[in-house]
C-alpha positions in Angstrom: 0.0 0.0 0.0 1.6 3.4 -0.5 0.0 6.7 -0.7 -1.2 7.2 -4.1 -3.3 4.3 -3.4 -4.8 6.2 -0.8 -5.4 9.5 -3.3 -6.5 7.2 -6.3 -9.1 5.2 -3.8 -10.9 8.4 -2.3 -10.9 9.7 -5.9 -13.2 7.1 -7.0 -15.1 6.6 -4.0 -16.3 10.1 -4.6 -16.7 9.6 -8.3 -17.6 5.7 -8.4 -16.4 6.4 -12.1 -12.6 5.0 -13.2 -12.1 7.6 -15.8 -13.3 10.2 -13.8 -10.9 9.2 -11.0 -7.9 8.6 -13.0 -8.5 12.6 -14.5 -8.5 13.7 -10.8 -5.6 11.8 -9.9 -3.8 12.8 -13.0 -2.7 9.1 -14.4 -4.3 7.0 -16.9 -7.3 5.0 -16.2 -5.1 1.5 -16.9 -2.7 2.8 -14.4 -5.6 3.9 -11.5 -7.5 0.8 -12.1 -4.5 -1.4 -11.3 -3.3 0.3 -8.3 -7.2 0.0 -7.2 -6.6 -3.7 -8.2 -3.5 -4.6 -6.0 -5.1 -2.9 -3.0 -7.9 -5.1 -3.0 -5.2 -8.2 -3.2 -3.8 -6.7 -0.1 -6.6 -6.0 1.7 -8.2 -9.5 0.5 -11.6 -8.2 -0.3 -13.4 -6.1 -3.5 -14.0 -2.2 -2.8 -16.2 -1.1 -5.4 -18.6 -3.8 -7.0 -18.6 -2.7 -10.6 -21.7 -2.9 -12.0 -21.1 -0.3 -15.2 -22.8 2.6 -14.4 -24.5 1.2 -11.0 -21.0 0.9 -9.3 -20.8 1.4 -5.2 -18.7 0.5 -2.5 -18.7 -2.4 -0.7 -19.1 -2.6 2.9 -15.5 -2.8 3.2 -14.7 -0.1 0.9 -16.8 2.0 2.7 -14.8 1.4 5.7 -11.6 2.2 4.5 -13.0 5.5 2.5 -13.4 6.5 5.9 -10.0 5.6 7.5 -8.1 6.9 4.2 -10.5 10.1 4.8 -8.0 10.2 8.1 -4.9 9.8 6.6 -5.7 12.4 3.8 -6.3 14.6 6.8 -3.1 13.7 8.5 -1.2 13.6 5.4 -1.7 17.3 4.4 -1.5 18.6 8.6 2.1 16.9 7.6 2.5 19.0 4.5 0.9 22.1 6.6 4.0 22.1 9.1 6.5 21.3 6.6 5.3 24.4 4.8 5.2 27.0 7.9 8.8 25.4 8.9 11.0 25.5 6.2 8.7 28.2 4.0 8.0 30.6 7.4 4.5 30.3 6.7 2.3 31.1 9.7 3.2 29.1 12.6 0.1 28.0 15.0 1.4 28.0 18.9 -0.5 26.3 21.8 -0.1 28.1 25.1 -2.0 27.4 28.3 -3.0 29.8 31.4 -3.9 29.1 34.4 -7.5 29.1 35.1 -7.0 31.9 38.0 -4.6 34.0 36.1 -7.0 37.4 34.5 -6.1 38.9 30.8 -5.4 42.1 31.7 -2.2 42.6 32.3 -1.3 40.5 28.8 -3.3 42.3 25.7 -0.3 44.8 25.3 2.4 41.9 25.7 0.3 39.8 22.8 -0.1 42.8 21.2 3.6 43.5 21.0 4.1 39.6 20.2 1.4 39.7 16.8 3.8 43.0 15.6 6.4 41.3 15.9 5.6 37.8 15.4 3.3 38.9 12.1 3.9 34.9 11.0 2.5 33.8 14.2 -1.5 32.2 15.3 -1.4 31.4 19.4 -4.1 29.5 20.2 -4.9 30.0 24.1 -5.8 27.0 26.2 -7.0 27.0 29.9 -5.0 24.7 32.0 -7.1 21.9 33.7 -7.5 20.9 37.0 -4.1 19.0 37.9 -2.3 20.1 35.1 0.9 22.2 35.4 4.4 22.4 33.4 4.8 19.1 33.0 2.3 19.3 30.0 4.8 21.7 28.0 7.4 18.8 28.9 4.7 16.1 27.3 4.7 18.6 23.8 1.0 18.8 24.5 1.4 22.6 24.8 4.8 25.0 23.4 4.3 27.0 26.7 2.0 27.7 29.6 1.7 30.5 31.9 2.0 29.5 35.5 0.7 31.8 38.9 4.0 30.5 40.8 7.3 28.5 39.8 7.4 25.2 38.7 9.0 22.2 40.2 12.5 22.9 39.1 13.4 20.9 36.0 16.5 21.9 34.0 14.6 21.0 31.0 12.4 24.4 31.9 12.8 27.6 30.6 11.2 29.6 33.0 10.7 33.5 32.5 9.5 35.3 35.2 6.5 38.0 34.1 5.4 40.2 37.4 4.4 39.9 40.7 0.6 40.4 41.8 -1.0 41.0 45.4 -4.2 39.4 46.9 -6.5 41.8 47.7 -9.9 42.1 48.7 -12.7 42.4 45.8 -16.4 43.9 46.5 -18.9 45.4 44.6 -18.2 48.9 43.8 -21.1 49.8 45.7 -20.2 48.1 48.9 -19.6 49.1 52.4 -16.2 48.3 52.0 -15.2 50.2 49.2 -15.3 53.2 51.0 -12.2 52.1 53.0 -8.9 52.6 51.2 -7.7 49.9 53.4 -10.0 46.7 54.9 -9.1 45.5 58.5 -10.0 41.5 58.3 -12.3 42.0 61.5 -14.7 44.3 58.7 -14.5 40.9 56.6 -16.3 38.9 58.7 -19.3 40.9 58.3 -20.3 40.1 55.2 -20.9 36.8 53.1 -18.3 35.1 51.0 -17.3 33.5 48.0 -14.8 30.7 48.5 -12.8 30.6 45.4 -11.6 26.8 45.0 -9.4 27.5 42.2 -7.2 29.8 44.3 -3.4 28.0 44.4 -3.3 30.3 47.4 -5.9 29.3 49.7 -4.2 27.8 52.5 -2.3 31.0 53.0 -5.7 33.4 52.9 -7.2 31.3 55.2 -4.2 30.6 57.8 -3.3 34.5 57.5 -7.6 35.6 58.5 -7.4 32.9 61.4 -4.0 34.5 62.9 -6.2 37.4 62.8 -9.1 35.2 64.7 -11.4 35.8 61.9 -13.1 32.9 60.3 -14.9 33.0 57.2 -18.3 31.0 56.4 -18.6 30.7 52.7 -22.2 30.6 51.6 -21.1 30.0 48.0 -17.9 28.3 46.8 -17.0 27.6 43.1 -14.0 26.8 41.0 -15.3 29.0 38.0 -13.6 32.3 38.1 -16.8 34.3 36.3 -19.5 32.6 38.7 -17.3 34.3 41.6 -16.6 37.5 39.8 -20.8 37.7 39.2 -21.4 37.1 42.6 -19.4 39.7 43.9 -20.3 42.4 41.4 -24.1 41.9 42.4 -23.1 42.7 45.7 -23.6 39.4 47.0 -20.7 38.4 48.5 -16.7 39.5 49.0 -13.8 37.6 48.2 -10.1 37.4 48.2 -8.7 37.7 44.4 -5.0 38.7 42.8 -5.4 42.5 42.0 -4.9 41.9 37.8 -7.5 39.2 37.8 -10.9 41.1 37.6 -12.8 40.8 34.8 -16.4 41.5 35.4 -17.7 45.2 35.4 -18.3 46.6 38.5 -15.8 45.1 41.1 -12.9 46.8 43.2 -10.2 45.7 44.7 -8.8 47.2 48.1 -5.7 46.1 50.3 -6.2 44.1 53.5 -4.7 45.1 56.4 -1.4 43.2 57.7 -1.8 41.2 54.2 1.6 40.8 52.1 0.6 37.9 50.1 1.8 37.9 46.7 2.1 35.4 43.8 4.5 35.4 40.9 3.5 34.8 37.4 5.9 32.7 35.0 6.2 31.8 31.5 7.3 28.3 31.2 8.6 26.6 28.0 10.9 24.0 27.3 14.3 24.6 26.9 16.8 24.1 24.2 17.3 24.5 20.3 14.8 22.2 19.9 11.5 24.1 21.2 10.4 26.4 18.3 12.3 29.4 17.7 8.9 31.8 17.4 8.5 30.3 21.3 12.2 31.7 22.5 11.9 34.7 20.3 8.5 34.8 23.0 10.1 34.1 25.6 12.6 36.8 25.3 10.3 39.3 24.4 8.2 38.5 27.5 11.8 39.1 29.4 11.9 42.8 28.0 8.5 43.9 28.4 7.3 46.6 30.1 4.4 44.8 32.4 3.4 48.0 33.9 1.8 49.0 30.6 -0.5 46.5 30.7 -4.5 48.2 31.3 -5.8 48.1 34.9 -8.9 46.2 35.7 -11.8 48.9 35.6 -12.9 50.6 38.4 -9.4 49.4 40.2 -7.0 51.5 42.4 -3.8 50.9 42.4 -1.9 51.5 45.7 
């Protein structure tokens, strides 16, 4: 079997006509209806019964339309990445984020990264639950973007980006966003959202019971826009990084005696052999000015 067989086959399975076939596959009809004639030898079974004008598929050749269907398809995703790599045709990336991790602070980076990069298509993925660096390692994505470092690997490139503080969101309207700063006894007052998702919820919660404060979540989720929702409704508070807001009408203010910070990282592999458009990343994100990046609306910074 080799792959004209493979061309010549889904040509007449579509045509059910050998001299229409042979004219799409750009040989003579002798030649296609041979090469039709030792594949069926191989596979041991007829693939078209021909019947003149009232030819079909078999069962069988019905079955492996479909699975040559697939290696068409495979065939010519081949041809695609031979084309973008040695031709620098556009190159497609695949680069996961965190699920906790907010766009704001990385539209101007992109931004710089498509003017640069004009060759470029990054498809954005969001990590799932247990997944970390070790998928860039695996090839299933050419970076990620992490909310702390890695386990250290000296396989990893890892870039660091900027640092982010937790801070208290509310409603814009709420109580507490008249305070420029929130004591964590004011906390208590009011419901909240427990955000599952958070990688540090062990340390908001040890830091509020050194304070003696105990929160009682009426709502908890792992989806970042159910919290956001709740909160900008007024319905509850909750403890967030301060670049992660994305729905209109939340704040963020600083907690008092709260220093809790996380660092955000680009991971890739490294090496000669990750692709160069993901170093040529990689060092951009090194140089870039991440205070340019917009604010989240209705945000103070402090």
């Amino acid at each position: 079997m080799d792959i004209n067989q493979v061309k010549y086959f889904l040509n007449l399975a579509e045509t059910l006509n050998f001299t229409e076939a042979a004219r799409r596959s750009g040989v003579s009809q002798p030649s296609l209806t041979r090469a039709i004639q030792r594949l069926e030898d191989e596979l041991g079974s007829p693939l078209i019964y021909r019947d003149g004008k009232d030819s079909r598929l078999t069962a069988l050749g019905r079955d492996i339309e479909a699975e040559f269907m697939r290696v068409e398809l495979a065939l010519r995703n081949v041809r695609e990445r031979s084309e973008r790599t040695v031709l620098g045709r556009s190159r497609v990336l695949d680069i996961a984020v965190a699920t906790t991790i907010g766009p704001a602070k990385f539209s101007a980076f992109f931004a710089d990264v498509f003017g640069q990069l004009p060759s470029v298509r990054i498809n954005l993925h969001q990590l799932g639950a247990g997944e970390s660096a070790d998928e860039v390692l695996s090839g299933k994505y050419h970076a990620c973007i992490l909310p702390g470092m890695p386990r250290p690997n000296p396989k990893l490139k890892v870039v660091p980006l900027f640092h982010e503080r937790f801070l208290l969101a509310c409603a814009k309207d709420h109580p507490l966003a008249k305070n420029d700063v929130v004591s964590t006894e004011a906390l208590a007052s009011y419901p909240y959202v427990d955000r599952l998702a958070c990688e540090f919820h062990t340390q908001i919660t040890q830091h509020l019971m050194d304070d003696e404060v105990v929160m009682q979540p009426r709502f908890s989720a792992e989806r970042e826009d159910w919290v956001q929702q709740m909160v900008a409704d007024g319905l509850a508070i909750c403890i967030m990084p301060e670049h992660s807001v994305v729905v209109q009408g939340i704040v963020t203010r600083p907690i008092q005696g709260m220093s809790l910070e996380r660092g955000l990282v680009f991971v890739t592999v490294s090496g000669s052999g990750t692709p160069l458009e993901i170093r040529k990343i990689a060092h951009m994100a090194v140089r870039h000015d991440w205070t340019r990046a917009a604010k989240p609306p209705e945000s103070r910074s402090y």
